[in-house]
C-alpha positions in Angstrom: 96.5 112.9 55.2 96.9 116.6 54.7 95.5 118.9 57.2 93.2 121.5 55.7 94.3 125.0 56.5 92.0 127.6 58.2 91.5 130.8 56.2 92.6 134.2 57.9 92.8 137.5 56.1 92.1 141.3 55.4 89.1 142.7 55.4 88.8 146.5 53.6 88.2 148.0 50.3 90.8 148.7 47.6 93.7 146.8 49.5 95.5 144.6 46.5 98.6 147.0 47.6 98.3 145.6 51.4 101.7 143.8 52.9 99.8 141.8 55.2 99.7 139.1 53.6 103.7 139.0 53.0 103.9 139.4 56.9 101.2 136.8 57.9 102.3 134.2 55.5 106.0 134.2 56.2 105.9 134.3 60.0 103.2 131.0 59.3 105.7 129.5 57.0 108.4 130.0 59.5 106.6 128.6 62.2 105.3 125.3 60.2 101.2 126.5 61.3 98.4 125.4 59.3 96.8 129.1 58.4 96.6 130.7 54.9 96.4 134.4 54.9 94.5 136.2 51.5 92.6 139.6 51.2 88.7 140.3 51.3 87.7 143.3 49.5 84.1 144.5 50.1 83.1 146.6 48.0 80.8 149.2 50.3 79.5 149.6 54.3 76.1 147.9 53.4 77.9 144.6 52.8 80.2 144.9 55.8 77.2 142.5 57.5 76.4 139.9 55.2 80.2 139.3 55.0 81.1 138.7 58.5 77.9 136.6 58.6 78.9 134.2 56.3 82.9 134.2 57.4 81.2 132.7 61.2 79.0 130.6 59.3 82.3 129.3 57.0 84.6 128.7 59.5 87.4 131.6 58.9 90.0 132.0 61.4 89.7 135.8 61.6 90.7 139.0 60.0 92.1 142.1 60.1 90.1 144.8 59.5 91.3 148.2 57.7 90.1 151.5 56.1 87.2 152.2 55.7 85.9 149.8 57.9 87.3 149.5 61.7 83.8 151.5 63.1 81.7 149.9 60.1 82.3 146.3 61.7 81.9 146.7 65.3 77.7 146.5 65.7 78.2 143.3 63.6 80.1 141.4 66.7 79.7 139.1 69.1 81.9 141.0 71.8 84.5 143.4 72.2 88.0 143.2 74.0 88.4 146.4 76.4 90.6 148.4 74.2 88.2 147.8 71.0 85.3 149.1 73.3 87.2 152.1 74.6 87.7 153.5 71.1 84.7 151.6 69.2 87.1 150.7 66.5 88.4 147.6 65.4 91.6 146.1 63.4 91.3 142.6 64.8 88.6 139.7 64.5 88.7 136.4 65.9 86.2 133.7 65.2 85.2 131.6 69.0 83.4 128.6 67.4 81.3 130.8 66.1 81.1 133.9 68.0 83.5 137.2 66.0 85.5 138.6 69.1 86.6 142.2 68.1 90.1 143.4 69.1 92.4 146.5 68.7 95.9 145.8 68.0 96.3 149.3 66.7 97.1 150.7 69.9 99.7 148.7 70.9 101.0 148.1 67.6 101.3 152.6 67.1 103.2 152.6 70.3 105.7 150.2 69.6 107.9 151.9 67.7 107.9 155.1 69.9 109.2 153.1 73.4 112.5 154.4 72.3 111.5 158.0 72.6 109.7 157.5 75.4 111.5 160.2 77.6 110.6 162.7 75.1 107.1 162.1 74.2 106.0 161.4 78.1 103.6 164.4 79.6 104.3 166.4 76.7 102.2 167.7 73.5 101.2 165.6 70.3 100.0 166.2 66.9 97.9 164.0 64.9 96.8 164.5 61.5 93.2 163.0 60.4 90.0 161.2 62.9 89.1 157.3 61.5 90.4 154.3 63.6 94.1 155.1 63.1 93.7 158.8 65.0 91.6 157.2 67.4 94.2 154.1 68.1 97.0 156.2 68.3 95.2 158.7 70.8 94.4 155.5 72.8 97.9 155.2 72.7 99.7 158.5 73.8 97.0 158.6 76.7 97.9 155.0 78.0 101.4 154.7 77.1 102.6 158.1 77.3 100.8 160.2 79.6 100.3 162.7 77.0 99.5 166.4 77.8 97.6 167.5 75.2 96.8 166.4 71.6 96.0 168.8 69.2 93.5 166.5 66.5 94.2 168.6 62.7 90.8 167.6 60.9 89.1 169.1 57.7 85.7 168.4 59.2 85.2 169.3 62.7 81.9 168.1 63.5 82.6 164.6 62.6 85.9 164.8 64.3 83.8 166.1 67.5 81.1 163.4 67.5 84.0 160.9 67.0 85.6 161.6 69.9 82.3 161.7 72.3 83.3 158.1 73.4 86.7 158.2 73.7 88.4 158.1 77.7 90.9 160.6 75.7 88.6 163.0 74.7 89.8 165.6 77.3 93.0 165.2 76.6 91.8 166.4 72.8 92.0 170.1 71.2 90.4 169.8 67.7 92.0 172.0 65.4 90.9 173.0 62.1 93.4 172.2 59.1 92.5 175.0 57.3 93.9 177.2 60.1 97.6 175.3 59.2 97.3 175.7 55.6 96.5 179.7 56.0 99.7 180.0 57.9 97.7 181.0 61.2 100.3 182.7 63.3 99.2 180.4 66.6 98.3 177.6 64.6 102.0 176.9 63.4 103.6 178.1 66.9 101.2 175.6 68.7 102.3 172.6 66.3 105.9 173.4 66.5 105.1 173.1 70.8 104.6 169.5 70.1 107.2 167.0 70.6 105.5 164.3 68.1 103.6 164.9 64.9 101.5 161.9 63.5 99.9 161.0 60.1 97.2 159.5 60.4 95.6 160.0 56.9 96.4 158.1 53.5 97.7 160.8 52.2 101.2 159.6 50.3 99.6 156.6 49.6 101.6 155.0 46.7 98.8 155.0 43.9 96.6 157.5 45.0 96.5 160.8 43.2 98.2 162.6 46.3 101.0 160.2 46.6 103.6 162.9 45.6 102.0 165.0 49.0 102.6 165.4 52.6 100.5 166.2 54.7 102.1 168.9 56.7 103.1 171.6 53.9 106.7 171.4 53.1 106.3 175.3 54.1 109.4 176.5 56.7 108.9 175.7 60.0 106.2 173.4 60.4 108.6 170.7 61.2 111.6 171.0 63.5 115.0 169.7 64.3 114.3 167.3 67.1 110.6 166.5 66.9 109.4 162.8 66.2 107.7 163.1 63.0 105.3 159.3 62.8 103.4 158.3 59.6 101.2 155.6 59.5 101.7 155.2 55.7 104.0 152.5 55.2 104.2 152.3 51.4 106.6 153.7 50.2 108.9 153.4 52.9 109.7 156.8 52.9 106.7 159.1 52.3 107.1 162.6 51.1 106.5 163.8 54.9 109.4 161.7 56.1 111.9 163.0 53.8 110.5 166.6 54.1 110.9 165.7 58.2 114.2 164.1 57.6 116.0 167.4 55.8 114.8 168.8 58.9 116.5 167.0 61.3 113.9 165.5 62.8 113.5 162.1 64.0 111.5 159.9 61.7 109.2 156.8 61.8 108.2 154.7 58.9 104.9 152.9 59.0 106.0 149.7 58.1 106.7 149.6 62.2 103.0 150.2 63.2 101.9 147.7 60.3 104.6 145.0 61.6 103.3 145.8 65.1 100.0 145.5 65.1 100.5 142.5 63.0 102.5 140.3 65.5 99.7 141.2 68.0 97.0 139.9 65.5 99.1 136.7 64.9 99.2 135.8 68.5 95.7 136.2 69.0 94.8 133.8 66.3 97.6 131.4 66.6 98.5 131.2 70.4 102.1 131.6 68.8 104.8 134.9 68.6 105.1 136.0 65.4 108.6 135.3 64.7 109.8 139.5 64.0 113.4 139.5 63.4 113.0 137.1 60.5 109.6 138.4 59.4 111.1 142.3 59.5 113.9 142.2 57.1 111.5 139.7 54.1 109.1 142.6 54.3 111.3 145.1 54.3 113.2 143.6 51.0 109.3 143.7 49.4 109.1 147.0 50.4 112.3 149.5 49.2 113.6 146.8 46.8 116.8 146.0 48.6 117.8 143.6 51.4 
């Protein structure tokens, strides 16, 4: 008799383009467990509800959740785990018999790939690019991880980026900075960015698709990115995004996203499984998907 296989997936809007599924179903192939992983695309916030609703009320394993909705889900749970509360974002969801546990993976998952530069990041300044879950995840992250000194926060709307931040134990460690400011080629602006020893994206923004793929972020203008700095962006498709290869003429160290996406991931998959999520064999199938070549 063939075992029926609980449901897990992705939960977001727009996300036919997500990878997750190549991760989550090869590490459950590998490991022989009875899971199937698909996508869930909900069309708006006002449905966010009724959808989680009837995912307890069906049975699914969990999800992860992505943009837009890692804030939109968490009045809609059951409980949150201590890192979920602290930020009030979620990327994680595990159905209890009933009862939608909400989890952040993020944070761990954004810091994973920066251990190796640990020396270099610890009590020094940061530079993140964008306010949502990912900004708030990998400000989590810096604080707890890294002992960060300072962050400066770039945001095109300051106000939201303010009220964000309210409940966040970082907050302090926050200087909200207006984007424009960077784009004018503000004399302290610049000098205070290139004073940070990492500079994260945490925007969509060389997305592969949207109409700004061909952008970066940070203007390819001279010296907004130095030799030596860690230069992080959370997009992961394409491999390289027009910030890292504007970083990497530089000289500056680079990190792809596929490392934060592969990170969080294997936290997800243990949390839903009881089982490690078998990296070094998952890694290099995802990566093949990803640039074309093994």
């Amino acid at each position: 008799m063939t075992t029926a296989k609980k449901i897990l997936g992705l939960l977001g809007r727009g996300i036919g383009y997500s990878y997750s599924p190549l991760i989550h179903n090869t590490a459950l192939e590998i490991l022989g467990l009875p899971y199937y992983y698909t996508i869930f695309d909900v069309a708006d916030h006002d449905r966010i509800g009724i959808a989680l609703k009837g995912a307890a009320a069906l049975g699914i394993a969990g999800f992860n959740v992505t943009t837009p909705y890692k804030q939109t889900v968490v009045p809609f749970l059951d409980e949150l785990s201590p890192e979920a509360a602290s930020i009030r974002a979620v990327n994680t969801i595990v159905n209890r018999e009933g009862r939608l546990q909400g989890h952040n993976t993020d944070i761990a998952g954004f810091a994973s790939p920066l251990f190796q530069y640990g020396e270099a990041i610890s009590r020094s300044k940061a530079a993140i690019f964008g306010i949502g879950g990912a900004a708030l995840a990998a400000i989590e992250a810096f604080r707890i991880y890294f002992s960060i000194r300072e962050i400066l926060l770039f945001v095109r709307d300051g106000e939201k980026a303010f009220s964000m931040l309210q409940s966040s134990p970082s907050k302090d460690l926050v200087t909200i900075v207006q984007m424009d400011k960077l784009l004018s080629g503000d004399d302290t602006t610049v000098g205070n960015l290139n004073t940070c020893s990492v500079l994260v994206n945490a925007t969509p923004v060389g997305t592969k698709g949207r109409a700004d793929a061909s952008q970066s972020i940070v203007p390819s203008s001279a010296g907004l990115i130095r030799k030596g700095q860690i230069v992080y962006d959370m997009v992961y498709n394409p491999y390289e995004t027009p910030l890292l290869s504007d970083a990497r003429k530089t000289g500056a160290e680079t990190v792809p996203g596929i490392e934060m996406l592969i990170g969080q991931a294997a936290r997800s998959f243990e949390l839903w499984t009881g089982n490690a999520m078998p990296v070094d064999k998952v890694r290099p199938v995802v990566l093949k998907a990803l640039t074309g070549t093994p």
